[in-house]
N, CA, C and O atoms as a GROMACS GRO file, in nm:
protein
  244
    1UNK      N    1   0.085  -0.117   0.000
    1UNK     CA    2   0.000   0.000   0.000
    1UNK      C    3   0.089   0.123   0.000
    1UNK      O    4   0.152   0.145   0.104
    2UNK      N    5   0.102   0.194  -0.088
    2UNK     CA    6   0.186   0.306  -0.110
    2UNK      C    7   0.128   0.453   0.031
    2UNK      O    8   0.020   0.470   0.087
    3UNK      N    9   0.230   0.512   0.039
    3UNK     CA   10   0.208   0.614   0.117
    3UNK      C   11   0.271   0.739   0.144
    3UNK      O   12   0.391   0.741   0.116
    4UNK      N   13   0.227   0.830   0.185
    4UNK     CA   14   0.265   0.935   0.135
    4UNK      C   15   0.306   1.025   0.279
    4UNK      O   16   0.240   0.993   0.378
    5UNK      N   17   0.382   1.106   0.293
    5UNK     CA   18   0.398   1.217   0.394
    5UNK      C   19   0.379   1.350   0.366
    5UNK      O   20   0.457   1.408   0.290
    6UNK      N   21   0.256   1.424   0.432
    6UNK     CA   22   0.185   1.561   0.392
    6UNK      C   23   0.280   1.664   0.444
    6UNK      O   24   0.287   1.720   0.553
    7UNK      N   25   0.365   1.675   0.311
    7UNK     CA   26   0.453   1.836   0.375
    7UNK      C   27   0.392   1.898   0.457
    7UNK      O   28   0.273   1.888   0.489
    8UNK      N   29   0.513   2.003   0.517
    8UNK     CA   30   0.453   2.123   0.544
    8UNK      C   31   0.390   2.202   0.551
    8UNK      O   32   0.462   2.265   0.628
    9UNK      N   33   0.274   2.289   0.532
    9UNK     CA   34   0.212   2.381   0.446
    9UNK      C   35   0.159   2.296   0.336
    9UNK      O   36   0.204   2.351   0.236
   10UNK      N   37   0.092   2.196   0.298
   10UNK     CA   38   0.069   2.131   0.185
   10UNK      C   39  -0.117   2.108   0.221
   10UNK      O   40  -0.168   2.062   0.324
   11UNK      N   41  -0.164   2.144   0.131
   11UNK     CA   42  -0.339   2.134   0.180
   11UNK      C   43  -0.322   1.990   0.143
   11UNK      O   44  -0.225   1.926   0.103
   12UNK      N   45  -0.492   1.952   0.177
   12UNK     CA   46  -0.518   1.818   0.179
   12UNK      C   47  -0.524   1.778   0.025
   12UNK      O   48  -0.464   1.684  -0.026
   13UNK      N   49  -0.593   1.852  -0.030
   13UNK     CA   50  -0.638   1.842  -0.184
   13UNK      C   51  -0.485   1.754  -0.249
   13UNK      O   52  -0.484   1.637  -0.288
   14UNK      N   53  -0.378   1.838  -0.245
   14UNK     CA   54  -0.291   1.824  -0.327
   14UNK      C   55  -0.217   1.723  -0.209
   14UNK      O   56  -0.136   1.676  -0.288
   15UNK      N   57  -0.188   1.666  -0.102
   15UNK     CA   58  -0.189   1.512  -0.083
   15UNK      C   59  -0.242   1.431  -0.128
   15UNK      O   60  -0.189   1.322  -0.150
   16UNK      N   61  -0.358   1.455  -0.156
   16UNK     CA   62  -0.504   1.343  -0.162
   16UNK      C   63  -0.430   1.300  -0.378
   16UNK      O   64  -0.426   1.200  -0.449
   17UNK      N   65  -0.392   1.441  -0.391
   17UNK     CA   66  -0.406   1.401  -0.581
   17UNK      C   67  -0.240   1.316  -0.554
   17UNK      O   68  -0.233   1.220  -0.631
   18UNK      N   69  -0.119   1.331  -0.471
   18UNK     CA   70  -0.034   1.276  -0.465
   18UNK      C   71  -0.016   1.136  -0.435
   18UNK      O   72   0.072   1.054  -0.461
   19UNK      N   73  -0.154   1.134  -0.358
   19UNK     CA   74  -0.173   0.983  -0.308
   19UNK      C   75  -0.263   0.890  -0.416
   19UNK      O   76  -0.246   0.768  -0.414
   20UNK      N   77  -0.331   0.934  -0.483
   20UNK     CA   78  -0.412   0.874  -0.615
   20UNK      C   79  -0.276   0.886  -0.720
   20UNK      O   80  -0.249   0.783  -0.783
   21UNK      N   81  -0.235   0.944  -0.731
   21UNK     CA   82  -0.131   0.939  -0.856
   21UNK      C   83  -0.025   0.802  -0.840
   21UNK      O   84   0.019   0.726  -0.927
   22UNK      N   85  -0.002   0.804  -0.671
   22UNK     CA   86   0.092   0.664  -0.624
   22UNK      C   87   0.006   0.594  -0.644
   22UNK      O   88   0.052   0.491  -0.692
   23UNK      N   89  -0.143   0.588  -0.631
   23UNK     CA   90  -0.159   0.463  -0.599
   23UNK      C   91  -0.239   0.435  -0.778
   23UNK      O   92  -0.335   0.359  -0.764
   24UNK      N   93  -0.228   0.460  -0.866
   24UNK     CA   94  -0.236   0.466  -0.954
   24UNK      C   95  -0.112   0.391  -1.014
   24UNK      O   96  -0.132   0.276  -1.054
   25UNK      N   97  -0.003   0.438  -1.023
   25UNK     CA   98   0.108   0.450  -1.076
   25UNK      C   99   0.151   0.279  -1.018
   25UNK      O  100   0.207   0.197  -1.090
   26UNK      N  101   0.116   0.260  -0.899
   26UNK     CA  102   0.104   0.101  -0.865
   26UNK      C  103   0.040  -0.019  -0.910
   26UNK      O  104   0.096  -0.128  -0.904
   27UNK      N  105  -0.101   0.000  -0.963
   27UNK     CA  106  -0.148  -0.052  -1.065
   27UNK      C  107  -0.284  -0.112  -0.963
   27UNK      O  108  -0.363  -0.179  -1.029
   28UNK      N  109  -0.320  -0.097  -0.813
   28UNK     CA  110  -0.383  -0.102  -0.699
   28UNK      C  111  -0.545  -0.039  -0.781
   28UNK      O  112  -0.614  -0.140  -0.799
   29UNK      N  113  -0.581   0.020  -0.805
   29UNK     CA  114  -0.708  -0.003  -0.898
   29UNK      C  115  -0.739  -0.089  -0.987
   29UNK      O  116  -0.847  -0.147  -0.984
   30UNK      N  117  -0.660  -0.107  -1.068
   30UNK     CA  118  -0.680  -0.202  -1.213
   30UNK      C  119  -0.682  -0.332  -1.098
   30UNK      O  120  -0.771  -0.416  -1.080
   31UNK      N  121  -0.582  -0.320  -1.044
   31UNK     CA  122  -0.626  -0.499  -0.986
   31UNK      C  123  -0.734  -0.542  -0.916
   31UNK      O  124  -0.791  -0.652  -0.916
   32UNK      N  125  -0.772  -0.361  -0.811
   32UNK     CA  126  -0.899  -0.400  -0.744
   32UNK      C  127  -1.010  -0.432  -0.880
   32UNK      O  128  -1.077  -0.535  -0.880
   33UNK      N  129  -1.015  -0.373  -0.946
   33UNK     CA  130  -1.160  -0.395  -1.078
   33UNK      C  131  -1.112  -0.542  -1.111
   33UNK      O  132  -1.176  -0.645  -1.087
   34UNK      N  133  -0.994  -0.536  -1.169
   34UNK     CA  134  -0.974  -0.690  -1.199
   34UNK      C  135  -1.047  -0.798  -1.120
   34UNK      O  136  -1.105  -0.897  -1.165
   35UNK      N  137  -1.034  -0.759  -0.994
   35UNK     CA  138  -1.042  -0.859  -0.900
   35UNK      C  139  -1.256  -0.842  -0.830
   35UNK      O  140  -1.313  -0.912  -0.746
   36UNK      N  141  -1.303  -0.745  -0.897
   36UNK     CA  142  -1.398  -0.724  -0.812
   36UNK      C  143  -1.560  -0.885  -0.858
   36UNK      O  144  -1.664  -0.910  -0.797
   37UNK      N  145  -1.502  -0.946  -0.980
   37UNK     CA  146  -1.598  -1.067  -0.996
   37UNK      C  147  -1.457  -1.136  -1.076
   37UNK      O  148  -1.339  -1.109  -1.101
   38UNK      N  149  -1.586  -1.273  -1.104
   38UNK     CA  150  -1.498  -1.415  -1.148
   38UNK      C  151  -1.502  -1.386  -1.315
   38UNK      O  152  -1.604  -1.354  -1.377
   39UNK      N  153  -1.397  -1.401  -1.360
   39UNK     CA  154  -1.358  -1.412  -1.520
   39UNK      C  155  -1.342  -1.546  -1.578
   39UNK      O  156  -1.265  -1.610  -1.506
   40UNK      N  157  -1.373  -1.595  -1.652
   40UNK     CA  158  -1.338  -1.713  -1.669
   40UNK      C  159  -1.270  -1.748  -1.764
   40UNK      O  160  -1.302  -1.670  -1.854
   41UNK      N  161  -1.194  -1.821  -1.804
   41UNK     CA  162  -1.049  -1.846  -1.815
   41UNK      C  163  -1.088  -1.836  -1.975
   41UNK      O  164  -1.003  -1.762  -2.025
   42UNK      N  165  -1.180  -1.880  -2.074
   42UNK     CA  166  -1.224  -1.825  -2.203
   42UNK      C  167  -1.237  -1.662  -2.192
   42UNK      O  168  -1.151  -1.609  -2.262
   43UNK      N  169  -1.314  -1.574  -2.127
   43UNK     CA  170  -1.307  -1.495  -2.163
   43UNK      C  171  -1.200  -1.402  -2.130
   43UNK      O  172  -1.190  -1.313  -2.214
   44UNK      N  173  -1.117  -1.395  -2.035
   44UNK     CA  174  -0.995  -1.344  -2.026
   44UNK      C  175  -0.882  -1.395  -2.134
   44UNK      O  176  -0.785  -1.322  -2.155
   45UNK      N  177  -0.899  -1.565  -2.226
   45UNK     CA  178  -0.788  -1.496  -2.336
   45UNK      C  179  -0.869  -1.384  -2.432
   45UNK      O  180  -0.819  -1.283  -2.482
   46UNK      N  181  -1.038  -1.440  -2.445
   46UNK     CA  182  -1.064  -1.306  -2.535
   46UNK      C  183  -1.034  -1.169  -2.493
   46UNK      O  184  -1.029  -1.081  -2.579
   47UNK      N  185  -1.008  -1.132  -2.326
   47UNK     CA  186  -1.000  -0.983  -2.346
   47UNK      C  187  -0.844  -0.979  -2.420
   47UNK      O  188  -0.794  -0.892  -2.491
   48UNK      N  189  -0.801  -1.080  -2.384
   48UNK     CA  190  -0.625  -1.039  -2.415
   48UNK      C  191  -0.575  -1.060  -2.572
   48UNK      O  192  -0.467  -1.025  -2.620
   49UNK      N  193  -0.653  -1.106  -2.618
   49UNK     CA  194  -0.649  -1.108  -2.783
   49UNK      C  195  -0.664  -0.988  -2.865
   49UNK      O  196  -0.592  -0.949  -2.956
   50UNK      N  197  -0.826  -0.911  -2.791
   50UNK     CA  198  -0.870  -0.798  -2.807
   50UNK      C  199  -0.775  -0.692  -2.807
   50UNK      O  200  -0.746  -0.614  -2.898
   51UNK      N  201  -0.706  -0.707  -2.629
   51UNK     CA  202  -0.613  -0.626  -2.633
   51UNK      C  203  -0.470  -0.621  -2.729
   51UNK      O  204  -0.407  -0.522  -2.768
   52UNK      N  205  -0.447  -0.741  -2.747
   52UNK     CA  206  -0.319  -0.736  -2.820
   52UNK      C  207  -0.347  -0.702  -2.990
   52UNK      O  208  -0.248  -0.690  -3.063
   53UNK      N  209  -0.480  -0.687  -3.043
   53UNK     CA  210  -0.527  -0.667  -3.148
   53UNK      C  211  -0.501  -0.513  -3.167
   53UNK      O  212  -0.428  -0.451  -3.244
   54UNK      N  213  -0.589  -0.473  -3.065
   54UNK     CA  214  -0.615  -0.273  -3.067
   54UNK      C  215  -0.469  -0.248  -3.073
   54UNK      O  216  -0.444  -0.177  -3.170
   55UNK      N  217  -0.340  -0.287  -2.990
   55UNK     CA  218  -0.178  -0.291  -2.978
   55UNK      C  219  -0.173  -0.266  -3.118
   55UNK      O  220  -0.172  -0.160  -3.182
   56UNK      N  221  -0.167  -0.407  -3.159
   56UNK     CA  222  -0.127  -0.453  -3.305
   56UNK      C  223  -0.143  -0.281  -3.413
   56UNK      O  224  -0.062  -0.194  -3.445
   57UNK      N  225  -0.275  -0.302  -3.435
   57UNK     CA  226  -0.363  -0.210  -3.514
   57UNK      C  227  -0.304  -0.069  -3.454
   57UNK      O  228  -0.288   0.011  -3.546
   58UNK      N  229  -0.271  -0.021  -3.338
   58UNK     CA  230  -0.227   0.122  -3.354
   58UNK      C  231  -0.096   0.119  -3.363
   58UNK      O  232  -0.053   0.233  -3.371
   59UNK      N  233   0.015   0.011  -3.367
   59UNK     CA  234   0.172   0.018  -3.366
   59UNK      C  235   0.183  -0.006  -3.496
   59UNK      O  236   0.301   0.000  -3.531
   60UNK      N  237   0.061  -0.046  -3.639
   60UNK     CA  238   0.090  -0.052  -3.763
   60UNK      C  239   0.064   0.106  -3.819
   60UNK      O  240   0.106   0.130  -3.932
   61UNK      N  241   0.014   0.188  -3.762
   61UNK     CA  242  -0.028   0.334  -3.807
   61UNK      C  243   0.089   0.360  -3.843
   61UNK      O  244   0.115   0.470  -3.891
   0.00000   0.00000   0.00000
């Protein structure tokens, strides 16, 4: 769990966007969604086909 120490003089706002940016930058969302139901093992290679397709298709532009 990433974490952060609120300078000095630092409002909450701009901790709060420092602490979403870490915990972003960790990948701690995508895994919570990943993780929030069951995928099943067909349709996760289709997402990953999908994904490696859209890849494909914008690295030929």
């Amino acid at each position: 769990m990433p974490g952060i120490r609120v300078k000095e003089g630092e409002s909450f706002e701009s901790a709060l966007r420092r602490f979403k940016k870490k915990c972003e930058k960790a990948g701690i969302l995508a895994d919570v969604r990943k993780h929030q139901h069951f995928e099943k093992p067909s349709e996760r290679r289709k997402r990953k086909e999908n994904a490696a397709r859209r890849k494909a298709a914008t690295s030929r532009r």
